[in-house]
VOPAGU-2260 file (C-alpha; in pm, 1 decimal, decimal comma):
REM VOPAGU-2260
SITE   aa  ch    i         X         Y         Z
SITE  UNK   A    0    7102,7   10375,1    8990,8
SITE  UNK   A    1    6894,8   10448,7    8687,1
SITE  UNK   A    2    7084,2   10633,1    8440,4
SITE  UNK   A    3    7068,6   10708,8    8017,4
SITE  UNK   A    4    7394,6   10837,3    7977,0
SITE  UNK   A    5    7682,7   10878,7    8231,8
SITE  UNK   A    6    7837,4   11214,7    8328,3
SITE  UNK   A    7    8151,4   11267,9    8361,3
SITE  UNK   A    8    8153,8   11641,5    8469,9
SITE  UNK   A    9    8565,1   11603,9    8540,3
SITE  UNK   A   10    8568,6   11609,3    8159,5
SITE  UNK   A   11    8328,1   11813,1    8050,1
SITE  UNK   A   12    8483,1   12165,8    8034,1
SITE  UNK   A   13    8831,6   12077,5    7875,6
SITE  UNK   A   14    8730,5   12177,4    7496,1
SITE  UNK   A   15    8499,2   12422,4    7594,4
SITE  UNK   A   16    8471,3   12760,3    7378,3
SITE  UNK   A   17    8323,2   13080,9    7221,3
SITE  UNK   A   18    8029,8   13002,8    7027,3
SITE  UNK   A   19    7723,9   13211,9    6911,7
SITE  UNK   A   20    7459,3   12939,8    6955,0
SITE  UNK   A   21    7507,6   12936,1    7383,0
SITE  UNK   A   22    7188,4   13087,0    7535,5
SITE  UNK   A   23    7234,9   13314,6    7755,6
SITE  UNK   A   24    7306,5   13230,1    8158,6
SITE  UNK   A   25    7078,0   13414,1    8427,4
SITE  UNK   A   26    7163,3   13302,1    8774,1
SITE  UNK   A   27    6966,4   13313,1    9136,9
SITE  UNK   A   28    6926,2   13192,8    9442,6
SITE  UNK   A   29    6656,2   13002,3    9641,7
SITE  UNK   A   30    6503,6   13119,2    9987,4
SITE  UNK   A   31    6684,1   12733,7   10148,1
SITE  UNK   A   32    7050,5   12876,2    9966,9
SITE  UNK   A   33    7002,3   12641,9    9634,6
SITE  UNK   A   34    7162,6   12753,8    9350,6
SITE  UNK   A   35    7026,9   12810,3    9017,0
SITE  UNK   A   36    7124,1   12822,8    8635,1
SITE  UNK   A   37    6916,0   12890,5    8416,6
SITE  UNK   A   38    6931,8   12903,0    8002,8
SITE  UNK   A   39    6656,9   12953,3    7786,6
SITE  UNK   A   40    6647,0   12709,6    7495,2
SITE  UNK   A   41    6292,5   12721,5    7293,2
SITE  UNK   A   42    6414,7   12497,3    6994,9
SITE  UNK   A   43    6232,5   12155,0    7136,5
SITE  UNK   A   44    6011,2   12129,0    7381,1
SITE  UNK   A   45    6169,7   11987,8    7600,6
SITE  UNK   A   46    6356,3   12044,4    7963,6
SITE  UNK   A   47    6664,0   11920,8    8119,4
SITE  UNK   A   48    6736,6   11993,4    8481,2
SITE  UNK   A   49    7072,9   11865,4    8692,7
SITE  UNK   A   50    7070,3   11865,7    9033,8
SITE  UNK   A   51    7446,8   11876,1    9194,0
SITE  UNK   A   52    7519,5   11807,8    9546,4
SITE  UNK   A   53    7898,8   11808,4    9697,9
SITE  UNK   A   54    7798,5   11494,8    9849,1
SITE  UNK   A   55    8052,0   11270,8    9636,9
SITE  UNK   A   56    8304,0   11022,9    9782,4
SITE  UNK   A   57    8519,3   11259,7    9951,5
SITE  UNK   A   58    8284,4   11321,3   10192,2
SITE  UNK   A   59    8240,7   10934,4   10282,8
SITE  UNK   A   60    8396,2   11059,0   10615,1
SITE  UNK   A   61    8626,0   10707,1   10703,3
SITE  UNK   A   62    8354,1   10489,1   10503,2
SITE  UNK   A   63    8385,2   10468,5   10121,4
SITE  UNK   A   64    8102,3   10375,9    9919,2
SITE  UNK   A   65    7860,3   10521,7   10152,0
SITE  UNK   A   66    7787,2   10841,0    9905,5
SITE  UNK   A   67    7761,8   10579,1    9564,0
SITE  UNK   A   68    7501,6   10395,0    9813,1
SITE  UNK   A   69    7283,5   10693,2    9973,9
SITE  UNK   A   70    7298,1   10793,4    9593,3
SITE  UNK   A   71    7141,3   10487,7    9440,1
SITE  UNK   A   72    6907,9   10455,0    9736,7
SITE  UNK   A   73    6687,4   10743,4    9606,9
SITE  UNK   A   74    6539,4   10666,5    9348,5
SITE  UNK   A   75    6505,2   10298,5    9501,7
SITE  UNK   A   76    6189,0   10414,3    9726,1
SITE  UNK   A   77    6057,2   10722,8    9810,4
SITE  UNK   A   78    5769,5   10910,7    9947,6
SITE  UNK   A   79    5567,4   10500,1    9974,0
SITE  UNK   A   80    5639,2   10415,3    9633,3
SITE  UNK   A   81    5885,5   10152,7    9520,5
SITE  UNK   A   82    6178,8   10146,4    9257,9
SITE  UNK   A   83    5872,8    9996,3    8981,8
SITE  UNK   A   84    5678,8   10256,2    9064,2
SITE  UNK   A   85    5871,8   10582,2    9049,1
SITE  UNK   A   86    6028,0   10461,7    8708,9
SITE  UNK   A   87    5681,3   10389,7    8602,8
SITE  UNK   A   88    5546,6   10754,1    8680,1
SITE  UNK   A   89    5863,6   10874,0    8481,3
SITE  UNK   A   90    5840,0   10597,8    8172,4
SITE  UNK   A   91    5431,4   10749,0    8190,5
SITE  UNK   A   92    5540,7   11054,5    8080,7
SITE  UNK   A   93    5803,2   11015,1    7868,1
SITE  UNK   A   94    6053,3   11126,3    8092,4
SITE  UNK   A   95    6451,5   10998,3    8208,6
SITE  UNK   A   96    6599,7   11013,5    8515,6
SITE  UNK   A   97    6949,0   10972,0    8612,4
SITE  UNK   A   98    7170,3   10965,9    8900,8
SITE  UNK   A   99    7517,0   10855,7    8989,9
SITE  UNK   A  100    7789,0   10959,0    9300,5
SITE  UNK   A  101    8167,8   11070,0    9179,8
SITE  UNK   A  102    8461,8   11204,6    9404,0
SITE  UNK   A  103    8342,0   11538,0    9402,6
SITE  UNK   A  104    7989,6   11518,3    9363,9
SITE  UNK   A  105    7612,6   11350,7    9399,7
SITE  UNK   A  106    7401,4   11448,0    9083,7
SITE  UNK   A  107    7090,4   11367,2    8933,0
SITE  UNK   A  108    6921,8   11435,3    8626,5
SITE  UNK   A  109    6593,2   11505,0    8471,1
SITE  UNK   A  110    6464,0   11519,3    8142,6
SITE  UNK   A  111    6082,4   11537,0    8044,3
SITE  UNK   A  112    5860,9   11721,0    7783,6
SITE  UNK   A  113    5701,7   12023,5    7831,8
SITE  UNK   A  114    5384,1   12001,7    7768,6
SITE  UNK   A  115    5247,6   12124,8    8135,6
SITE  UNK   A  116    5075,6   11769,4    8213,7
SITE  UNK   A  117    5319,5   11505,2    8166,5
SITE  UNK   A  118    5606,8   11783,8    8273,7
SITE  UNK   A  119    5440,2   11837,3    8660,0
SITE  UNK   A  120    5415,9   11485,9    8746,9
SITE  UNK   A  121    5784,9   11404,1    8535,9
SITE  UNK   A  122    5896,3   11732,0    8825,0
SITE  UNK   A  123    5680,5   11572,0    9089,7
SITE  UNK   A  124    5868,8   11251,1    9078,0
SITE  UNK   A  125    6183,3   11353,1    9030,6
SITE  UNK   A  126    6125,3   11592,6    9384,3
SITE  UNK   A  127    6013,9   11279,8    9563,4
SITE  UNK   A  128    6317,7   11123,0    9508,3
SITE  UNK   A  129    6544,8   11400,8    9622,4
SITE  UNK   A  130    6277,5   11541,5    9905,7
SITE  UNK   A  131    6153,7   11238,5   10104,5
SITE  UNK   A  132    6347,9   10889,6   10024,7
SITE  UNK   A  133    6303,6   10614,2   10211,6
SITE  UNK   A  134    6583,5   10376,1   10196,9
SITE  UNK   A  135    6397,8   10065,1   10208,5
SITE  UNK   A  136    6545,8    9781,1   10330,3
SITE  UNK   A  137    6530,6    9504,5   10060,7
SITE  UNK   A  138    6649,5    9785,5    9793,0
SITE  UNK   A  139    6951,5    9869,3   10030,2
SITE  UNK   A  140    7031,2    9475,7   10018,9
SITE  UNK   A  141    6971,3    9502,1    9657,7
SITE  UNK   A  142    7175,6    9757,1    9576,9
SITE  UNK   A  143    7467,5    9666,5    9781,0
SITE  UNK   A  144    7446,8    9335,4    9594,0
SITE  UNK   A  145    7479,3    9505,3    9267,9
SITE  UNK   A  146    7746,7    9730,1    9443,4
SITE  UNK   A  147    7968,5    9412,7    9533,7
SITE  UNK   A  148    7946,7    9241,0    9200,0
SITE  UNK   A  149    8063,6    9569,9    9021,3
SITE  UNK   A  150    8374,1    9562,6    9259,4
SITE  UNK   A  151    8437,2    9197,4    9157,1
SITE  UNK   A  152    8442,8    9297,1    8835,5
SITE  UNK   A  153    8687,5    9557,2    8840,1
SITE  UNK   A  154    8913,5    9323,0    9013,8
SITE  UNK   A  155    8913,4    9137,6    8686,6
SITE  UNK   A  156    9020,9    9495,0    8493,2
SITE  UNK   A  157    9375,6    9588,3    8470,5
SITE  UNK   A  158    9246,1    9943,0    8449,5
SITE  UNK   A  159    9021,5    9929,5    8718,1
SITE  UNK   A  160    9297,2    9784,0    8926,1
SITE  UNK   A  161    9572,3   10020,2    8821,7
SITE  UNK   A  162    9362,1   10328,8    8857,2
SITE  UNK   A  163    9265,6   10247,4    9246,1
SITE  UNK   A  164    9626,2   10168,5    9323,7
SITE  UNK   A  165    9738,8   10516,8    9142,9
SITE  UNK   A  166    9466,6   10721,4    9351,5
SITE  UNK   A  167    9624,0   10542,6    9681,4
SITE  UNK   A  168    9955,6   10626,3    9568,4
SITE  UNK   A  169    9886,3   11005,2    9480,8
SITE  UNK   A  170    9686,2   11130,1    9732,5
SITE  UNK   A  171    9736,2   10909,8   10050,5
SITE  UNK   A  172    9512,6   10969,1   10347,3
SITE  UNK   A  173    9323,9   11282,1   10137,8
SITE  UNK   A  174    8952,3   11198,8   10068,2
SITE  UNK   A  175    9050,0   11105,2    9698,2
SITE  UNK   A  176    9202,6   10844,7    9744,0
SITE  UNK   A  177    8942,9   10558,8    9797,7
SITE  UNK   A  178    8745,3   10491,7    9455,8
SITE  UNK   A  179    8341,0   10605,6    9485,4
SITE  UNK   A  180    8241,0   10268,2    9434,4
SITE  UNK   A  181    8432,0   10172,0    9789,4
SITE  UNK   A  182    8562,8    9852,1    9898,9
SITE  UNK   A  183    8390,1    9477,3    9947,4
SITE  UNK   A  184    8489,5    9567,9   10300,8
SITE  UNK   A  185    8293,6    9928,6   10333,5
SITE  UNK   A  186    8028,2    9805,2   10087,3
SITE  UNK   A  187    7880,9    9514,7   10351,8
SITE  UNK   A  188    7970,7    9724,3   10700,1
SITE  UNK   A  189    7752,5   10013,6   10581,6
SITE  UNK   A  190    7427,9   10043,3   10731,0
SITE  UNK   A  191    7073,5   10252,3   10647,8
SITE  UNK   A  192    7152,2   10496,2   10952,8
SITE  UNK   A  193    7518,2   10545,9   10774,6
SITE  UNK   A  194    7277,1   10622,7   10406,9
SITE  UNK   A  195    7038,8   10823,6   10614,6
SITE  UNK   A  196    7241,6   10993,0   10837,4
SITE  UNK   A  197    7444,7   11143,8   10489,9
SITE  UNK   A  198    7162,6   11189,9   10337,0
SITE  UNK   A  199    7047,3   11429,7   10619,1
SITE  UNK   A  200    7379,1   11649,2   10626,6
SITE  UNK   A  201    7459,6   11700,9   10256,8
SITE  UNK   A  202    7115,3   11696,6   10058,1
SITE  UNK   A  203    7052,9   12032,9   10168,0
SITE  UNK   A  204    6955,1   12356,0   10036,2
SITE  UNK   A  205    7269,3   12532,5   10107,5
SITE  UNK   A  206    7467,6   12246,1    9967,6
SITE  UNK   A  207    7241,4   12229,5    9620,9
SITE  UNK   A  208    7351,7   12315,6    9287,7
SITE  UNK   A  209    7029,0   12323,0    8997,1
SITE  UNK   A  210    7103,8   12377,0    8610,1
SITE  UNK   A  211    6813,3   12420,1    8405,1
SITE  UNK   A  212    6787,7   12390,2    7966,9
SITE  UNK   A  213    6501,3   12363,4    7788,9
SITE  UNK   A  214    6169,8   12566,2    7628,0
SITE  UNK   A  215    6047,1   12718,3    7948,3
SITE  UNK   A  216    6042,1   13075,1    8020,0
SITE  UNK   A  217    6185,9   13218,0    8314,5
SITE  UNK   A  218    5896,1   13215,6    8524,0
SITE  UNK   A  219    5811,4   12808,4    8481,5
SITE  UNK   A  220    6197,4   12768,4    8566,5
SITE  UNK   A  221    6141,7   12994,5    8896,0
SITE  UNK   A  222    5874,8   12707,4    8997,5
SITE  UNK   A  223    6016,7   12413,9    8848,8
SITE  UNK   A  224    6327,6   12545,3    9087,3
SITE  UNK   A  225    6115,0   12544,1    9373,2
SITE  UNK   A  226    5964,2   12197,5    9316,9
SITE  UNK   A  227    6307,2   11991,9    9283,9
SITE  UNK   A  228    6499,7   12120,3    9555,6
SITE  UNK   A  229    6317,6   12478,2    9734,6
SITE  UNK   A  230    6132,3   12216,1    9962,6
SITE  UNK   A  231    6495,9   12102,4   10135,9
SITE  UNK   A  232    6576,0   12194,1   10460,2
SITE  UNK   A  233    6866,4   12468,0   10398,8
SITE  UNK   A  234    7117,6   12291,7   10620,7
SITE  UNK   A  235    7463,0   12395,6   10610,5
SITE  UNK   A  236    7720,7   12320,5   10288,3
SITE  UNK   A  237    8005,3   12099,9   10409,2
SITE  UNK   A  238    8368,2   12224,2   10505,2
SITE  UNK   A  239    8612,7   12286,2   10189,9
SITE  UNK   A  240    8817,4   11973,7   10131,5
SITE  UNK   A  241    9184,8   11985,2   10283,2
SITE  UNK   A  242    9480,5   12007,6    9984,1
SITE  UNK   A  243    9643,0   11656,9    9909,4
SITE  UNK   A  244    9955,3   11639,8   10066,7
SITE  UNK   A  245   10301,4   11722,0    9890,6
SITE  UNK   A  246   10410,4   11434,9    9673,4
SITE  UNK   A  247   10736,1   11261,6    9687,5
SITE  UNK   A  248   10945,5   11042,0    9500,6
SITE  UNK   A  249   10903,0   10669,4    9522,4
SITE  UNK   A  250   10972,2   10359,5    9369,2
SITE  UNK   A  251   10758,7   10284,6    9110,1
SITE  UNK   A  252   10465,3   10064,4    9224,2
SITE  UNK   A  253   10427,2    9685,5    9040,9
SITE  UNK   A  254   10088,6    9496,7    9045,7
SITE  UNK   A  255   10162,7    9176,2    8946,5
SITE  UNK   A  256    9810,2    9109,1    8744,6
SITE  UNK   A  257    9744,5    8788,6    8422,6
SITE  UNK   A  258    9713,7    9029,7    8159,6
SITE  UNK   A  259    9837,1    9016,5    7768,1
SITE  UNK   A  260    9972,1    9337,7    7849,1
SITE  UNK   A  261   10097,8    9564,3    8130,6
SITE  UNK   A  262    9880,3    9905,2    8163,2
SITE  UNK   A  263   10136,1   10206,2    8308,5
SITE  UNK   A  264    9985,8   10489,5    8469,8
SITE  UNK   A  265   10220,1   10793,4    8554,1
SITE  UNK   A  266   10131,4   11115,2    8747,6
SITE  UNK   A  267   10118,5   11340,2    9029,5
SITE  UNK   A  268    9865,2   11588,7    9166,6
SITE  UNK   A  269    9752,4   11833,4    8898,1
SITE  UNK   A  270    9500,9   12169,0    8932,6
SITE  UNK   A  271    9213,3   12235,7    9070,2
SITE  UNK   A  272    8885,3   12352,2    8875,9
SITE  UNK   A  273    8931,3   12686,8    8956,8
SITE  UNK   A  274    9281,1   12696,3    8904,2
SITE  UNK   A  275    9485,6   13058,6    8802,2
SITE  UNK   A  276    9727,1   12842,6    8584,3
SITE  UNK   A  277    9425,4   12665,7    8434,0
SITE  UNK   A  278    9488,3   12766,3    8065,9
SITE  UNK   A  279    9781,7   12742,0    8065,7
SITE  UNK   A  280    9840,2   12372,6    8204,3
SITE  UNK   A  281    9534,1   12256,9    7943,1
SITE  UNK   A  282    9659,3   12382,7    7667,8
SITE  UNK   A  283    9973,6   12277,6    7711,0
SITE  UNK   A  284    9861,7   11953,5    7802,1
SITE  UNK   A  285    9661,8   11962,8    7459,9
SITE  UNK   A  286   10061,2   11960,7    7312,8
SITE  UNK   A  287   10171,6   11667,0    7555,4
SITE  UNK   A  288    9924,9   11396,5    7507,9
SITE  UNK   A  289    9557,2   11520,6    7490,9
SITE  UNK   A  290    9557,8   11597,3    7101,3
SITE  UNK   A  291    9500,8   11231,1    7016,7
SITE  UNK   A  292    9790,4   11111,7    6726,4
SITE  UNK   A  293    9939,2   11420,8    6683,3
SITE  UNK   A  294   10044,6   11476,9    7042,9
SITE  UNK   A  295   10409,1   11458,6    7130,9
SITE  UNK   A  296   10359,3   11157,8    7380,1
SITE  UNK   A  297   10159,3   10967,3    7104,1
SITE  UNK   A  298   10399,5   11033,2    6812,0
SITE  UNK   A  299   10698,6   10910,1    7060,2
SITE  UNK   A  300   10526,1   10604,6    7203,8
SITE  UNK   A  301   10310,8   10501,4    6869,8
SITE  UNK   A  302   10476,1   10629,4    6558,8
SITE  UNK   A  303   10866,2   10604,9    6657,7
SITE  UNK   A  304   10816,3   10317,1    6858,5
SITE  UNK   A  305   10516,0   10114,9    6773,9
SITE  UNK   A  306   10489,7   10068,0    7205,5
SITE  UNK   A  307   10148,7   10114,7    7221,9
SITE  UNK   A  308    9802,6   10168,5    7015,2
SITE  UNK   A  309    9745,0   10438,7    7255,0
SITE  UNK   A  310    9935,4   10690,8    7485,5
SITE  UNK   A  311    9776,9   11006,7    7627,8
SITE  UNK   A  312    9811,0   11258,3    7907,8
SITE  UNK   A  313    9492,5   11459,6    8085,7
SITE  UNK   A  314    9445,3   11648,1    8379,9
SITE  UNK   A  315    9146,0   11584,8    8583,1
SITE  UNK   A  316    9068,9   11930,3    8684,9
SITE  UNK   A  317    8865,9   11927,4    9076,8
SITE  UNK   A  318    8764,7   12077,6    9396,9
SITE  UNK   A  319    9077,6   12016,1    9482,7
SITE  UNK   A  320    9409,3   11912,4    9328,9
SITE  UNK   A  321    9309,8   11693,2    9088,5
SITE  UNK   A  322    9526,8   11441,2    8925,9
SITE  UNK   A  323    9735,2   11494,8    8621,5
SITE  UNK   A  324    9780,4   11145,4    8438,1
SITE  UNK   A  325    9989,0   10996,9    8154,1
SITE  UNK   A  326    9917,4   10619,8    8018,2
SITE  UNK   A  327    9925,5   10393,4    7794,9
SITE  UNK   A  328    9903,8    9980,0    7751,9
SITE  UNK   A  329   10195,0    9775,2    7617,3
SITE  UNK   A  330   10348,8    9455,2    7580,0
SITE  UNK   A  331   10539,4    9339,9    7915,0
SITE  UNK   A  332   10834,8    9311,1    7770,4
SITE  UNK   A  333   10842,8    9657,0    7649,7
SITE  UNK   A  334   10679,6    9805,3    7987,9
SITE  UNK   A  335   11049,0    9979,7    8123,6
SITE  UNK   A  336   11149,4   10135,6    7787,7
SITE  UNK   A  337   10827,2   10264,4    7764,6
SITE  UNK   A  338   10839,1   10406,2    8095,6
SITE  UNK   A  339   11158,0   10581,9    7991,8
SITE  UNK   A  340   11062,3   10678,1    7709,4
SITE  UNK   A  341   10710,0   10864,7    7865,8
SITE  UNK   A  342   10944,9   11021,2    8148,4
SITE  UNK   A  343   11184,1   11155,9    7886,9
SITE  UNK   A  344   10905,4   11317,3    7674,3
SITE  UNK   A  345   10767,2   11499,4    7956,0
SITE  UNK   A  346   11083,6   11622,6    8087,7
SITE  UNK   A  347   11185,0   11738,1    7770,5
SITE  UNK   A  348   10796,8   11926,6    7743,0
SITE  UNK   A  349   10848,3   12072,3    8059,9
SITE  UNK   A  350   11196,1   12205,4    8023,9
SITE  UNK   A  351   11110,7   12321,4    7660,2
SITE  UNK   A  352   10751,4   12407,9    7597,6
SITE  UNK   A  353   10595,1   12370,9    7274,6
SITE  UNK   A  354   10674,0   12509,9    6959,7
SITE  UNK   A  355   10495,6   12786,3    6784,0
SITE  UNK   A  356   10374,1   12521,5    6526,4
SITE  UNK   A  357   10245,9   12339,9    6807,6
SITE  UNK   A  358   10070,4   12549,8    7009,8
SITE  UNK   A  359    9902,8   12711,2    6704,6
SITE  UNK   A  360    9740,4   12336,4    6592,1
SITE  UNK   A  361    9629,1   12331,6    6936,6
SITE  UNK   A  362    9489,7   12615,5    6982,3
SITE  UNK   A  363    9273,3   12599,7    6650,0
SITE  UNK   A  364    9190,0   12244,5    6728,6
SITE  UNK   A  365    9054,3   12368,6    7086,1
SITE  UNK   A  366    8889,7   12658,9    6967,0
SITE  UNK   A  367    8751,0   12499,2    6648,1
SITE  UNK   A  368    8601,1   12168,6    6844,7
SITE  UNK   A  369    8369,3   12344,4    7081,7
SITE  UNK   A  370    8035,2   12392,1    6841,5
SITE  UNK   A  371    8052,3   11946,2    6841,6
SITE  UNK   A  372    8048,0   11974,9    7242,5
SITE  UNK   A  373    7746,0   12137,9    7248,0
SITE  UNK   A  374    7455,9   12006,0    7009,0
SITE  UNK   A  375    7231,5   11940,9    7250,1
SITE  UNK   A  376    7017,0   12089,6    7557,2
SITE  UNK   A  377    7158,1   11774,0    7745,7
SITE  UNK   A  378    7534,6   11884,6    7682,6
SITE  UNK   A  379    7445,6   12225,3    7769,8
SITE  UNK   A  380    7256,9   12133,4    8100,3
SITE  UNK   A  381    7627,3   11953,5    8210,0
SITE  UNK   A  382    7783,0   12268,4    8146,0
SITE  UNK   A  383    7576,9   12498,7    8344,5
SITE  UNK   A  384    7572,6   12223,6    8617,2
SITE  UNK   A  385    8005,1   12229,7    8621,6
SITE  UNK   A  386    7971,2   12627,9    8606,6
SITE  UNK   A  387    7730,8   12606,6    8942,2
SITE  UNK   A  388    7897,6   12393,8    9129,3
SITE  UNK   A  389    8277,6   12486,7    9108,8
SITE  UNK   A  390    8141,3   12859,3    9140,0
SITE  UNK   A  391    8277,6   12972,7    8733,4
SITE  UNK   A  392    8212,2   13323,4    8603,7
SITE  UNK   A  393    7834,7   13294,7    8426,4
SITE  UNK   A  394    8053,1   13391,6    8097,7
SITE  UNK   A  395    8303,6   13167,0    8146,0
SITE  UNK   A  396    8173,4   12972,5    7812,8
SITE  UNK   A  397    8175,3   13295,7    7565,4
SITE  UNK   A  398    8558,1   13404,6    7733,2
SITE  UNK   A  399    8658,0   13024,0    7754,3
SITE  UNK   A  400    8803,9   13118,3    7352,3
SITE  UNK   A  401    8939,5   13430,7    7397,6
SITE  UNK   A  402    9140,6   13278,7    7716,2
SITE  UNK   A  403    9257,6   13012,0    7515,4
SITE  UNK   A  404    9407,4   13224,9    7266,0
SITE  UNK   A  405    9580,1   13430,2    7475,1
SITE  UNK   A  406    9792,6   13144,2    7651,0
SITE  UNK   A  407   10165,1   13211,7    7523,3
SITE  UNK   A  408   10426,5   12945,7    7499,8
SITE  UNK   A  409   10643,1   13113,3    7803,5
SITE  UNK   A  410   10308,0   13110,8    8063,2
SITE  UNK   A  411   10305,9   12744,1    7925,8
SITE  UNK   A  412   10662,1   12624,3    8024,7
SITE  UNK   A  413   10606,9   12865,8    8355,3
SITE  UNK   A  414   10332,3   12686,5    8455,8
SITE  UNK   A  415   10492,5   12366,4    8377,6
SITE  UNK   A  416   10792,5   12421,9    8551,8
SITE  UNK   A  417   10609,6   12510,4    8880,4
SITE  UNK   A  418   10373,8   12231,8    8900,8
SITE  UNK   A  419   10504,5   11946,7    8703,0
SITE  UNK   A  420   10779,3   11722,3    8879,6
SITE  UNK   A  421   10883,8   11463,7    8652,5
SITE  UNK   A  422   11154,3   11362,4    8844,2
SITE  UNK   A  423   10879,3   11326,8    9167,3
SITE  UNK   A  424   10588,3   11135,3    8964,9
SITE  UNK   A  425   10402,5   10845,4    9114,6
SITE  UNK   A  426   10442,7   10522,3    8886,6
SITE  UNK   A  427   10155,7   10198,2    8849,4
SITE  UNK   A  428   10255,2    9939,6    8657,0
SITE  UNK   A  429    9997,8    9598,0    8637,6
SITE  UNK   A  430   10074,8    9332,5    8450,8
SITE  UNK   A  431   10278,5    8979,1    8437,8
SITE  UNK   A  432   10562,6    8976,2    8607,3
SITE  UNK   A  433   10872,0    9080,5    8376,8
């Protein structure tokens, strides 16, 4: 995979807001059933375009890895020419190209200059790779190389290892639960028919998502459109994922792992994107543990405590259930108080709410943050790209403020109360044995 800058689209949206620099949205839809957002942006000449695909891991279908794979494959060979030479016709032009394979989704990205020469063959190249790859052989070896010494690396991670073990724990048998990057297993039984054969059924028309930012009027958007992904077959968009299964209570889970300190990860399921308690859960959460040192979770682990450097709490907000996640890292010896100590803050958030003083800070700090979020075309391309592909209103952006503001402390304990358990969350604890 050849990528500038990683994108984590699960993230993007949580401090969105109301600001007067976001170009307008216009919206349409390609003859093959491809999506497309569009925003004009004529301050630098120069065009970023996202394609999305739900063609992440949870459509591995029984083999994990095999999306992360097809993914990198793309841009490995395509159309004759080799991995050297596609980045070449992209470095020729001054353009980037980036792709990568998460839970939900496959997405690439593209961004080149405008002037019409060096932008045609940047578009050119960039609709080889999605239009006609051909999963070479010694790149597929090559890649699932690189692919197996990433995975031996994040058995050396605490983190790494505690995050795989909490998606197994949460969500079971559900299609979330195996990490995109697969196992060493998966990783060396998947073969170029499994790449190809995925390739065939998800990078389709119907199943295409397109975001495009930058100087170009509507018109040179229209055919740029057509370039990147009106040539794919329309195809059919997959299924909709099944909900994650009701969570129960369990023992808490203990990785013994030879680490200075043990990393705890507690949760359950959370919300989905499109989710009617949305709001309320984020700003609330913004009170819990996603406000950084003046959160309630930090101030009772850090400050009081001196437990950890860091504590936090986030929901991870997907096509379906995401999770909902508190953590932190601390010495061993510390690790069950700790864990009593993060239960009993969010039971006590949960059966209380947040103050007025509370939820006002929070509110100003999400509403106040957004202009920072949003500096460049790049950041604005992600947006449109989340907006497409989870299906959000095209003003979701300029109302994102107003609904933020209008979240009460009651909808946030309601909310709470229905869809936080803390007596029913799902506990990962790695590190030396007490």
């Amino acid at each position: 995979m050849r990528s500038t800058k990683p994108l984590l689209f699960v993230l993007l949206l949580a401090g969105a807001g109301l600001t007067q620099a976001m170009p307008a949205i216009e919206h349409w839809t390609l003859p093959n059933g491809a999506r497309v957002y569009y925003a004009h942006a004529p301050q630098l000449p120069m065009v970023d375009a996202h394609v999305v695909f739900d063609a992440g891991s949870a459509r591995d279908e029984g083999k994990p890895g095999r999306a992360l794979l097809t993914n990198a494959l793309l841009a490995e060979g395509a159309g004759g020419l080799d991995a050297d030479a596609i980045a070449g016709r992209f470095e020729d032009v001054g353009a980037s190209f980036g792709n990568d394979a998460l839970r939900d989704m496959s997405y690439f990205s593209l961004r080149t200059l405008t002037e019409p020469k060096l932008m045609a063959q940047a578009v050119e190249t960039a609709a080889l790779v999605l239009n006609r790859p051909d999963f070479p052989p010694q790149a597929m070896e090559r890649e699932r190389s690189r692919v197996l010494v990433g995975l031996r690396r994040q058995e050396q991670s605490p983190e790494a290892v505690a995050e795989k073990a909490f998606y197994r724990a949460v969500y079971g048998k559900h299609p979330y639960a195996e990490p995109p990057i697969g196992s060493e297993a998966s990783i060396k039984a998947l073969t170029r028919d499994d790449l190809r054969e995925h390739y065939r059924r998800h990078f389709v028309g119907r199943n295409a998502t397109l975001a495009i930012v930058g100087a170009v009027d509507r018109a040179t958007a229209e055919r740029l459109a057509e370039t990147l992904v009106g040539r794919l077959p329309a195809g059919e968009a997959p299924p909709p994922l099944p909900a994650p299964s009701a969570a129960q209570p369990r023992e808490p889970l203990r990785v013994t792992f030879p680490s200075a300190q043990t990393h705890l990860l507690v949760g359950q399921r959370g919300m989905r994107r499109v989710d009617p308690d949305y709001f309320a859960l984020y700003v609330g959460n913004h009170v819990l543990g996603g406000s950084g040192f003046t959160s309630r979770i930090t101030k009772a682990i850090r400050e009081e405590r001196g437990f950890a450097y860091s504590a936090y709490s986030y929901f991870t907000p997907m096509a379906v259930e995401g999770p909902f996640i508190m953590g932190l890292q601390t010495a061993t010896a510390n690790r069950d108080e700790a864990l009593a100590v993060l239960r009993a803050t969010l039971a006590e958030f949960v059966a209380e709410g947040p103050t007025a003083a509370e939820l006002e800070a929070s509110k100003k700090n999400i509403t106040g943050g957004f202009p920072l979020r949003i500096d460049s075309n790049s950041d604005i391309v992600q947006y449109l790209a989340v907006i497409g592909f989870y299906r959000l209103p095209l003003d979701y952006l300029e109302k994102f403020n107003q609904h933020v503001e209008a979240v009460t402390a009651e909808q946030i304990r309601d909310a709470f109360q229905r869809r936080i358990r803390p007596e029913a969350m799902t506990v990962v604890s790695v590190g030396a044995a007490s």
